[in-house]
C-alpha positions in Angstrom: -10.9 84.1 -288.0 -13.1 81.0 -288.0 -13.8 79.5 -285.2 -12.0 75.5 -285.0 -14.6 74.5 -281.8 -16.4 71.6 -282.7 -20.3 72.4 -283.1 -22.7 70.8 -279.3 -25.8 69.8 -280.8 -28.4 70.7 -278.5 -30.7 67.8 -278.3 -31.9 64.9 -276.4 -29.2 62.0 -275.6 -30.4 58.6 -276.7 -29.9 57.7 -273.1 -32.1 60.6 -271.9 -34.9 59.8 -274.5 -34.7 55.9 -273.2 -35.0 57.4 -270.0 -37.8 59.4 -270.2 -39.7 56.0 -272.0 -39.1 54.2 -269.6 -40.6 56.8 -266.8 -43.7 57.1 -268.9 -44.5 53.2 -268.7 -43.5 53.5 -265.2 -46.4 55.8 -264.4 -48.9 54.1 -267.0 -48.1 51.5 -264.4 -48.3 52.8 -261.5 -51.8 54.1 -262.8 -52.7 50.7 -263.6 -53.0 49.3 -259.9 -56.1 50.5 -260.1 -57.2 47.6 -262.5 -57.2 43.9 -261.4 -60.1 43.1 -259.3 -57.0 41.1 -257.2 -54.3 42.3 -254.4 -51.9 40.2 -256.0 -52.5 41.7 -259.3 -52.5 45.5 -258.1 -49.2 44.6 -256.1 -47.8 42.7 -259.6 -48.3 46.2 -261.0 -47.4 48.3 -258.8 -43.7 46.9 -258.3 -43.5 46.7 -261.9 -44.7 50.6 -262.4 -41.9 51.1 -259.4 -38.8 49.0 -261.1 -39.8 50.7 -264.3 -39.8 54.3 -262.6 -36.4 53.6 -261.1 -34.5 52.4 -264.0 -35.9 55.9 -266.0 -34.7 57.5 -264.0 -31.6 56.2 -263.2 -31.2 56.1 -267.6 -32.2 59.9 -267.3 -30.0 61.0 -264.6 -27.2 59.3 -266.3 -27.9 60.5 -269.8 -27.4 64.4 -268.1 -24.4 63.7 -266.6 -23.2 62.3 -269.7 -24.2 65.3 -271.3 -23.0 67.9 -268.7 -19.9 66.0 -268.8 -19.0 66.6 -272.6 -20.2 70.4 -272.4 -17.8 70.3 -269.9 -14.6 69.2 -271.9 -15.6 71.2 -274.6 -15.1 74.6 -272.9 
């Protein structure tokens, strides 16, 4: 008999991949503080690196649950 279950592709949502871009500026950020001779400029990066951490992960979190949800329904 052949099997009529749609094929799950194993691979990376494009919110997960988003996500994960988004974490890697975050930290390049983050990193960055280190730069500007200023405390207004370490601070300006710093927040940035933050906001840009959050919303990565937020994008990756979601991007799993989207995922775990369709594995879900497929069973």
């Amino acid at each position: 008999m052949e099997d009529t279950k749609p094929k799950v592709e194993k691979g990376l949502s494009p919110l997960e991949v988003m996500g994960l871009f988004w974490i890697a500026l975050g930290i390049i950020m983050v990193i960055a503080v280190y730069a500007p001779p200023t405390m207004i400029g370490k601070m300006t990066n710093l927040i940035a690196g933050i906001i840009l951490l959050a919303i990565g992960l937020l994008a990756y979190l979601k991007g799993r649950s989207g995922r775990a949800s369709r594995e879900t329904k497929e069973d």
